[in-house]
C-alpha positions as CSV (number, residue, x, y, z in Angstrom):
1,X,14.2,17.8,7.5
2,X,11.3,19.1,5.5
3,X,8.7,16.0,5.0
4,X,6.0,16.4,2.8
5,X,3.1,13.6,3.7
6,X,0.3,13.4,0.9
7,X,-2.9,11.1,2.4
8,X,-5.6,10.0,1.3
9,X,-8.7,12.7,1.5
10,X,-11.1,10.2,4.2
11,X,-7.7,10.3,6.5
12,X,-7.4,14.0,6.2
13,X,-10.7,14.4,8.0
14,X,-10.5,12.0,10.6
15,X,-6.9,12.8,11.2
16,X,-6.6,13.2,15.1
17,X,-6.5,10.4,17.2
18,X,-6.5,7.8,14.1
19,X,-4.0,5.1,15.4
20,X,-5.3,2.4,13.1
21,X,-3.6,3.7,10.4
22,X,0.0,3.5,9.1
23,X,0.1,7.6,8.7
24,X,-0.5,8.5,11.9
25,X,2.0,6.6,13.5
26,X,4.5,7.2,11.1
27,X,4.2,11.4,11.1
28,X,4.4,11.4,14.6
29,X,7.5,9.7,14.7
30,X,9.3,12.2,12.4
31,X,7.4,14.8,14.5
32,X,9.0,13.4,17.4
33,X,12.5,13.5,15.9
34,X,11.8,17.2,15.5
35,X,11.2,17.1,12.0
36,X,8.6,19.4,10.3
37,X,5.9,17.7,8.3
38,X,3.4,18.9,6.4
39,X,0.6,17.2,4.9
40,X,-1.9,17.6,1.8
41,X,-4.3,15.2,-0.2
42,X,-3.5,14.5,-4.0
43,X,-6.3,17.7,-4.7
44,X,-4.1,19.9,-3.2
45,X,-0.8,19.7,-5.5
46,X,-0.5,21.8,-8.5
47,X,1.2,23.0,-11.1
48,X,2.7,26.7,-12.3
49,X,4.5,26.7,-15.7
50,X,6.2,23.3,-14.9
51,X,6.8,24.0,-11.8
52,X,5.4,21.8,-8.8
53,X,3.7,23.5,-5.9
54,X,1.0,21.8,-3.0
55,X,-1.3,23.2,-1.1
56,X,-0.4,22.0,2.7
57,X,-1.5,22.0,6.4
58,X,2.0,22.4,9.1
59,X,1.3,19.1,11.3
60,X,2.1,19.2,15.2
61,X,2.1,16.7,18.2
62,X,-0.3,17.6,21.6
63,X,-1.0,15.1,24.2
64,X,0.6,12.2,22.3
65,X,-1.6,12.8,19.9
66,X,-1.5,14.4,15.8
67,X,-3.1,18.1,14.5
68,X,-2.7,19.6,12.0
69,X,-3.2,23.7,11.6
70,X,-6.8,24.1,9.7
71,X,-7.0,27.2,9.0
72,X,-5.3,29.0,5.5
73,X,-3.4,26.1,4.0
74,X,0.7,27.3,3.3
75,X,1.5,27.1,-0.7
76,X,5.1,25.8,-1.4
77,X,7.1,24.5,-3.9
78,X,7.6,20.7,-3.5
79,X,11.3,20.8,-3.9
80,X,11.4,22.6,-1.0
81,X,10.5,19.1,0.5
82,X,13.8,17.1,1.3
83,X,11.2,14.1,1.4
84,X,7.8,13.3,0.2
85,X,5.9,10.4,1.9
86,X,3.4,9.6,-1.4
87,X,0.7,7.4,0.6
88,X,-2.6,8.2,-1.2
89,X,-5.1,5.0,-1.0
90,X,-6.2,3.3,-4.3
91,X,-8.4,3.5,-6.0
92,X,-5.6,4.0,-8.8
93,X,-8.2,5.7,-10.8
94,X,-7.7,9.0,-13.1
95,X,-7.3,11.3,-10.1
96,X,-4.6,9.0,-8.4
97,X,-2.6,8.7,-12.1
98,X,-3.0,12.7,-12.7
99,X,-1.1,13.1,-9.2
100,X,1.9,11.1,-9.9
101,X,2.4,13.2,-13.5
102,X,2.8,16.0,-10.7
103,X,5.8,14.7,-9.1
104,X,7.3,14.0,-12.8
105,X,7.9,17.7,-12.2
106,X,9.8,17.3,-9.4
107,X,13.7,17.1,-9.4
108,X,14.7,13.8,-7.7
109,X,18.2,15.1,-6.8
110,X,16.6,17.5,-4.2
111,X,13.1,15.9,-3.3
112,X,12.9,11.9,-2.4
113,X,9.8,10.6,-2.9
114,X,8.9,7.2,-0.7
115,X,7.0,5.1,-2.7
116,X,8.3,6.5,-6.1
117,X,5.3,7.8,-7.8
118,X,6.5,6.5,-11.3
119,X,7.1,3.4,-9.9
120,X,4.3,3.4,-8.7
121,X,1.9,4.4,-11.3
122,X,3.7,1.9,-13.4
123,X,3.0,-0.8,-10.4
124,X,-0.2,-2.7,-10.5
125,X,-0.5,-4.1,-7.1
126,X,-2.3,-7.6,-8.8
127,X,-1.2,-7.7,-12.2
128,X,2.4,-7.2,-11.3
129,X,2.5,-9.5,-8.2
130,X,3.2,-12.2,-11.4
131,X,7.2,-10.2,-11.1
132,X,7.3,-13.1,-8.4
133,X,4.6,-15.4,-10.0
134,X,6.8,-18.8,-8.9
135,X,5.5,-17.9,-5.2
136,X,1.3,-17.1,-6.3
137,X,-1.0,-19.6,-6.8
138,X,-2.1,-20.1,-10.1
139,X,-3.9,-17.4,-11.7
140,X,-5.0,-15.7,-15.0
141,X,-5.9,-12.0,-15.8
142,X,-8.2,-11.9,-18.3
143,X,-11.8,-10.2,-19.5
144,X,-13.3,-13.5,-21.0
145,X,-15.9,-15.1,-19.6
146,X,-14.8,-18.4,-21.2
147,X,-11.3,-18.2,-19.9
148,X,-12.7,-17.5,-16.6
149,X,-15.1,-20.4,-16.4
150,X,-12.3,-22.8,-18.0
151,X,-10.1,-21.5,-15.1
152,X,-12.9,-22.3,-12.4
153,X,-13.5,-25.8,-14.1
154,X,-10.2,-27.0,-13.5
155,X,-9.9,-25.3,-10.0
156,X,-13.5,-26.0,-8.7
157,X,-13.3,-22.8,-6.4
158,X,-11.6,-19.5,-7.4
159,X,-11.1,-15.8,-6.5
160,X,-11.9,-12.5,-8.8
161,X,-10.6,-9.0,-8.3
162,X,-10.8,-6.2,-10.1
163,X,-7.4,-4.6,-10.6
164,X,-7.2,-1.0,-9.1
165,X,-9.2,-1.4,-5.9
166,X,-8.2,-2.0,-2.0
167,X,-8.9,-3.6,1.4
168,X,-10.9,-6.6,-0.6
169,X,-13.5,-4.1,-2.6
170,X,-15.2,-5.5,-5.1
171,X,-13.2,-9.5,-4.6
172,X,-15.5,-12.0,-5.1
173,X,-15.7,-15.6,-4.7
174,X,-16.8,-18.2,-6.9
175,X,-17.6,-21.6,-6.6
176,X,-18.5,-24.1,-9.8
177,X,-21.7,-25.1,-10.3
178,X,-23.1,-21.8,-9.1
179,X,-26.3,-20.4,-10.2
180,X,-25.0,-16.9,-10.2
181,X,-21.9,-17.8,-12.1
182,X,-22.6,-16.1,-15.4
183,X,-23.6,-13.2,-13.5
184,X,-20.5,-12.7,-11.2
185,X,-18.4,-12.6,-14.6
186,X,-20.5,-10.1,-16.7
187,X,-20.6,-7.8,-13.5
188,X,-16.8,-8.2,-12.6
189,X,-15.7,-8.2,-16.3
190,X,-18.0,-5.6,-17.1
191,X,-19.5,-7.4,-19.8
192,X,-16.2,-9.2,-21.2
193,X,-14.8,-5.8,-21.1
194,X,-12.8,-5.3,-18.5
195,X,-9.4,-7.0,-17.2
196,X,-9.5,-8.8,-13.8
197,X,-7.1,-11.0,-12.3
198,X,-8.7,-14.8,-11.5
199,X,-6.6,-16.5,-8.7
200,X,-7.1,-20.4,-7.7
201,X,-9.5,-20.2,-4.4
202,X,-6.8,-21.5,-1.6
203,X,-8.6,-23.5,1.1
204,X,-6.7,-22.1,3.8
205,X,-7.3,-18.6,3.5
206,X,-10.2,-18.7,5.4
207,X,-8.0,-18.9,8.8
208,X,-7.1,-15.6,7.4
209,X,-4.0,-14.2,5.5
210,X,-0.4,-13.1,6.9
211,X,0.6,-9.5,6.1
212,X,4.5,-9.3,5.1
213,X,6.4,-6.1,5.2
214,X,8.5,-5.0,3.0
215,X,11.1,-2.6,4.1
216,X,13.8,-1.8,1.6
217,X,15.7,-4.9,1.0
218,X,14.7,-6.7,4.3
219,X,11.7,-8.3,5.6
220,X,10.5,-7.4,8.6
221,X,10.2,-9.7,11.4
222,X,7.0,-8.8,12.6
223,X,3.7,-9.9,11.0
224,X,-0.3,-10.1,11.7
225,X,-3.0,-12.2,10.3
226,X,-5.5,-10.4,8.9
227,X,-8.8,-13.0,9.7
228,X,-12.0,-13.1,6.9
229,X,-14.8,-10.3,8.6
230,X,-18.3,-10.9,9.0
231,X,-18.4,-14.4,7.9
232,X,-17.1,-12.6,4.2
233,X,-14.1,-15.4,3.1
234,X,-11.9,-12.2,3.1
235,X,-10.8,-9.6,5.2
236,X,-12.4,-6.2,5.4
237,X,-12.8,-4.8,9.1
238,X,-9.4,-3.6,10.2
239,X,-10.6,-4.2,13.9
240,X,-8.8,-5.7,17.2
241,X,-11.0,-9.3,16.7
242,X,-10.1,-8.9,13.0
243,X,-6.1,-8.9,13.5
244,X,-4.3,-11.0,15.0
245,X,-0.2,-11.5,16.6
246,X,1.3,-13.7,12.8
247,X,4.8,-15.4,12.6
248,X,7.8,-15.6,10.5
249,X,10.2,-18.4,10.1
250,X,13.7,-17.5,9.0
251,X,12.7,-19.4,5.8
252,X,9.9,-17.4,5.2
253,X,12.1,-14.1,5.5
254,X,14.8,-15.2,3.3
255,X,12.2,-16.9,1.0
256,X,10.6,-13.3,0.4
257,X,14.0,-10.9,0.7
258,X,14.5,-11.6,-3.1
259,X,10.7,-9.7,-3.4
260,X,11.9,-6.7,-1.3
261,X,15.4,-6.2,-3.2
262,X,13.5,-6.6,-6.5
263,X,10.5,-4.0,-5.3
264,X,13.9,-1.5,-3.8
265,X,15.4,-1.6,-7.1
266,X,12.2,-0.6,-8.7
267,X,11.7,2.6,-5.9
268,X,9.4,0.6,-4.3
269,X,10.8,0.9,-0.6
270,X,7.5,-0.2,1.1
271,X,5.3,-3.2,0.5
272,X,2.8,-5.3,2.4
273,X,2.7,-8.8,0.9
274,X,-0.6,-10.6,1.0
275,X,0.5,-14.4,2.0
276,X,-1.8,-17.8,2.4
277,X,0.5,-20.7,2.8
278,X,3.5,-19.2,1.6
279,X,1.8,-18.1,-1.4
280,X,1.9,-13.9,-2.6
281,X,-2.2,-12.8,-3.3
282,X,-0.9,-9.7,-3.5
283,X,1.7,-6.7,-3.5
284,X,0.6,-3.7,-2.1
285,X,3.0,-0.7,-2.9
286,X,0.1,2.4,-2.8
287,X,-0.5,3.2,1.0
288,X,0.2,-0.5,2.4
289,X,-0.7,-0.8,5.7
290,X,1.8,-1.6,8.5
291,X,-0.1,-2.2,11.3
292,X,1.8,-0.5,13.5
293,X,-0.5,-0.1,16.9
294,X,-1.2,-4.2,16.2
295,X,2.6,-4.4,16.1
296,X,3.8,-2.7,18.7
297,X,1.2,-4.7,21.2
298,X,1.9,-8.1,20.1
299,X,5.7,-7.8,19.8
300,X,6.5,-5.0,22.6
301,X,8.2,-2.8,19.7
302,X,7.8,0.6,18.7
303,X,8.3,-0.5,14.8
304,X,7.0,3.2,13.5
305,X,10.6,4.2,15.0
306,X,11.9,1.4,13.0
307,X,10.4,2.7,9.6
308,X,11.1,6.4,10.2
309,X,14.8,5.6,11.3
310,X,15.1,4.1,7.7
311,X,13.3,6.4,6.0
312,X,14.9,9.4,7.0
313,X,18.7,7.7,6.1
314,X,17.4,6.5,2.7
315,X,16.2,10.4,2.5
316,X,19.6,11.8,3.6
317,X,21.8,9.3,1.4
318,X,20.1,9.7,-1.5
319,X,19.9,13.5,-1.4
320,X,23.8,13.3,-0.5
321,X,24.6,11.1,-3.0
322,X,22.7,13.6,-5.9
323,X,25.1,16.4,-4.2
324,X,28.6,14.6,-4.5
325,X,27.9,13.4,-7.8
C-alpha cells in the first residue's frame, strides 16, 4: 500500500529517532510491513485545476530507526495514495482549516483518509466533547465575563481553555475570590470577545488525568496517566516522570465504547479521551497522542502493530467496498 503521512512541521525536523511521538511509531510499523510511506507537512499539499497534489519526502527504516530522503521532495497526486494518515497538530487555526479544503478534492473511493479531514474540521476537540456531555463535568462555553464569574461562584474553583489549542496551552485555572480574576477573563476571552469553554475545577485532577483510546468502535485496553508538570495543575511535559502505567475496568471500557462507535460513525477512527474520575475533559481527534513507547513498556505490547493492523484493514475494506459498489 501507498500511505501518505501528513505531520506536523516541528516533527518533520526532529523526525529521526523521535519515539515520544505517536508518528514515529506508527510509520515504522507500516514500513515494517513493507509498505511505502511518504510523508509531507500541511505546507506541502496543493492544488492544480481541482486536482490534489503534495509535495512529499519517501520514508525508510535503518537501524530500527525512521529517515526520510531530504533531498528534492517527489510531487504526486494524492489519489495515488491508497491511505492518508491526516495527523497535523492543532492549532486548528486558518492554515490547519485551508488544508482539510485540500482533501475535499480528493476522491474518497480511491484515497482513505484516517482522521477524516471534514470530520475533522467540523470536530472541535472541546466544544464538541458536549456529543457525550452526560459523562463531562459541568461546563459552559461562553465569551462573557458575567457568565464566567456566575459559573465560578457556584463552582468555587473552575478551568478555562481556549478552543483550538493543544497539550494544555493557554488552560488556565481559576479560583474565586482571586485578585487576578477579572484579568484571567479579559485575557482568555479576549475582551468578551472570544468563545472559551469553562469546565467545573475537579479536585482530583491533580493526581493527574487518564488518557483513553479510541480505536474504531473499541476501547483500548491500555491506558496512561498523564500527571500535572512542574507543579502547573495540568499536564504539559510529555516526559518518563510525567507518565505513568493507567488502568481500565471493564466498566470503564464499555462505559466509553458508545463514544468510540459515535466518533467511527462520524470518520473519526482515532481519539484520545481526556478522563478525571470517569469524567471526558476532552476529545482529541487532530493528532491524539497514543503513547505508544509508554505503552509498550508498562504493558509488554507492541500496540503500534495493533493500530496499523487496523488501519491498514479499515484502508483495504473501505477501498474494496467503493470498488464492488
Amino acid at each position: 500500500m501507498k500511505i501518505l503521512y501528513v505531520i506536523d512541521r516541528l516533527e518533520l525536523k526532529y523526525f529521526e529517532f523521535n519515539d515520544l511521538v505517536t508518528n514515529f511509531w506508527l510509520i515504522k510499523s507500516f514500513l515494517e510491513k513493507d509498505h511505502d510511506v511518504y510523508i509531507a507537512t500541511i505546507d506541502m499539499l496543493k492544488l492544480k485545476s481541482s486536482t490534489a497534489y503534495v509535495s512529499c519526502h519517501k520514508s525508510y527504516v535503518k537501524d530500527n530507526n525512521i529517515f526520510y530522503e531530504k533531498e528534492n521532495p517527489l510531487e504526486m497526486l494524492i489519489e495515488d495514495f491508497q491511505l492518508v494518515m491526516f495527523r497535523a497538530d492543532p492549532p486548528v487555526d486558518l492554515d490547519y482549516i485551508n488544508a482539510t479544503y485540500v482533501f475535499d478534492f480528493v476522491d474518497r473511493n480511491k484515497t482513505v483518509i484516517i482522521n477524516d479531514t471534514t470530520a475533522v474540521r467540523n470536530f472541535n476537540e472541546k466544544m464538541h466533547a458536549l456529543l457525550f456531555k452526560e459523562l463531562m463535568p459541568e461546563n459552559i462555553v461562553t465569551s462573557s465575563k458575567r457568565d464566567i464569574i456566575e459559573f465560578l461562584d457556584k463552582h468555587e474553583e473552575i478551568i478555562l481553555k481556549p478552543l483550538n489549542q493543544c497539550f494544555g496551552s493557554g488552560v488556565m485555572y481559576l479560583k474565586r475570590g482571586d485578585k487576578n480574576t477579572a484579568v484571567i477573563i479579559n485575557s482568555m476571552t479576549k475582551n468578551g470577545t472570544q468563545l472559551i469553554m469553562v469546565q467545573e475545577y475537579i479536585t482530583s485532577a491533580m493526581n493527574g488525568d487518564t488518557r483513553v483510546l479510541v480505536l474504531g468502535d473499541d476501547i483500548l485496553p491500555y491506558s496512561v496517566r498523564k500527571l500535572p508538570s512542574n507543579n502547573d495543575f495540568k499536564f504539559c511535559e510529555h516526559n518518563d516522570s510525567q507518565v505513568v502505567k493507567g488502568f481500565l475496568t471493564h466498566d470503564e471500557i464499555e462505559k466509553f465504547k458508545p463514544v468510540a462507535k459515535k466518533l467511527n460513525q462520524m470518520g473519526i477512527y482515532m481519539a484520545g479521551l481526556d478522563v478525571i474520575d470517569g469524567k471526558i475533559i476532552e476529545v482529541n481527534v487532530t493528532s491524539p497522542c497514543y503513547f505508544i513507547r509508554e505503552i509498550n513498556r508498562n504493558f509488554g505490547v507492541h500496540v503500534e502493530d495493533e493500530i496499523s493492523d487496523y488501519i491498514l484493514e479499515l484502508a483495504n475494506a473501505k477501498t474494496k467496498q467503493s470498488v464492488c459498489c
